[in-house]
C-alpha positions in Angstrom: -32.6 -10.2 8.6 -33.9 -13.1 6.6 -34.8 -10.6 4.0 -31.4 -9.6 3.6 -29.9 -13.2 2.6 -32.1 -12.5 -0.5 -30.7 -10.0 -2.1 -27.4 -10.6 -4.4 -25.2 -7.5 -3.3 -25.9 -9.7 0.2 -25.5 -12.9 -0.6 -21.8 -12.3 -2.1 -21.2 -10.1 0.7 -22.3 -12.7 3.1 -19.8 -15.4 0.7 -17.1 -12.9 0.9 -17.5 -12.8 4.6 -17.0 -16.3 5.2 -14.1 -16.1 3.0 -12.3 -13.9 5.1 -12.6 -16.0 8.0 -11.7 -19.0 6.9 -7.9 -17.2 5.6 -8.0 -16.6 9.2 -7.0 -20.0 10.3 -4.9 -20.4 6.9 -1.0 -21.4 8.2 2.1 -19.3 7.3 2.5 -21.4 4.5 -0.5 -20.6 2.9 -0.7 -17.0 3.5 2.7 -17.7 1.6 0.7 -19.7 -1.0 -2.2 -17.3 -1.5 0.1 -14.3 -1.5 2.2 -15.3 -4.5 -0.5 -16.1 -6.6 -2.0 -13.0 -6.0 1.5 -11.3 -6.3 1.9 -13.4 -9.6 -1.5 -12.0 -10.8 -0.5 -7.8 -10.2 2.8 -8.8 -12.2 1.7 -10.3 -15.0 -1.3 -7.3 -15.1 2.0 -4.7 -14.6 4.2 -5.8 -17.0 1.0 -6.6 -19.4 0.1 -2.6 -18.9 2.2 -0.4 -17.4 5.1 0.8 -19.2 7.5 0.9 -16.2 6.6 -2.4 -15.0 6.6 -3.7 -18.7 10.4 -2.0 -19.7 11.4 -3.7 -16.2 10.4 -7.2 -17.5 12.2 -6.8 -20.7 15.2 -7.4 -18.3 16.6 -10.8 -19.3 16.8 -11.9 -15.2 13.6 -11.2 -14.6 10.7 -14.1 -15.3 7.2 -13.9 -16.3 6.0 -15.7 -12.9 7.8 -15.9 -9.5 8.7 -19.3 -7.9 9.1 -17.5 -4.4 8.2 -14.4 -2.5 12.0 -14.7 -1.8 12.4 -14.6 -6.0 10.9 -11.9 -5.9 12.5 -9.6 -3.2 15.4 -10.6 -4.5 15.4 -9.7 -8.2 12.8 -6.9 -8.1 14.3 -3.5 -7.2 13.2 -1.1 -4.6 11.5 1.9 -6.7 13.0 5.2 -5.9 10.3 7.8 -5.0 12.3 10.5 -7.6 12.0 7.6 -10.4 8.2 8.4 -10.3 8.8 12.1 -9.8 10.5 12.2 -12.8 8.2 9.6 -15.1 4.7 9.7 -13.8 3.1 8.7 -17.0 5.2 5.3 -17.3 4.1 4.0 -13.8 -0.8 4.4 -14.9 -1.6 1.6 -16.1 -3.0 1.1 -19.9 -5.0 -1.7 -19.6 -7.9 -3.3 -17.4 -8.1 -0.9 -13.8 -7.9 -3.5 -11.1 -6.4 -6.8 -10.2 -9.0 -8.5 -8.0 -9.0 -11.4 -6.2 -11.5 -14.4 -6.5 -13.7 -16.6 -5.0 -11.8 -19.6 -6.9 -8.8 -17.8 -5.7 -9.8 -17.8 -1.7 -8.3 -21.0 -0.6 -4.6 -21.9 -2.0 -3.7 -25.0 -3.5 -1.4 -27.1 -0.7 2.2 -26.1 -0.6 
């Protein structure tokens, strides 16, 4: 088993372990916390690469970063199922293929 610490694929799997549960004490508020970065990260990856997400922004009410999860319920709109039926192409992405989250990006700053 000691052999196993060793190896890199391991060792960050090990890392990413701990990780996981230490966000399992995290409060509400920074699940909160954590989440909106994160959210914050897939929308400025969207509207940097996917045409839907990109014509969406161009909306005057809608900012490059969200203040609130509430901010962002609130002035995103629900996405019809026939919008994508209709427009596959404008929802792939054109850019980069995966927003992923870090090990910087683990533990949330204080709310």
């Amino acid at each position: 088993m000691n052999l196993l610490r060793l190896l890199p694929r391991f060792r960050a799997a090990r890392r990413a372990l701990h990780e996981l549960e230490a966000r399992e004490r995290w409060t509400r508020a920074e699940i909160d916390t954590y989440s909106l970065e994160r959210l914050n990260a897939l929308w400025d990856h969207a509207i940097g690469h996917v045409p839907y997400y990109r014509d969406l922004a161009a909306a005057p009410r809608l900012p490059a970063r969200f203040a609130s999860l509430d901010e962002f319920r609130a002035l995103v709109p629900l996405l019809p199922k026939d919008r994508v039926r209709a427009r596959p192409q404008q929802f792939l992405s054109r850019g980069p293929t995966a927003v992923r989250g870090t090990a910087a990006a683990a533990r949330p700053a204080a709310p």
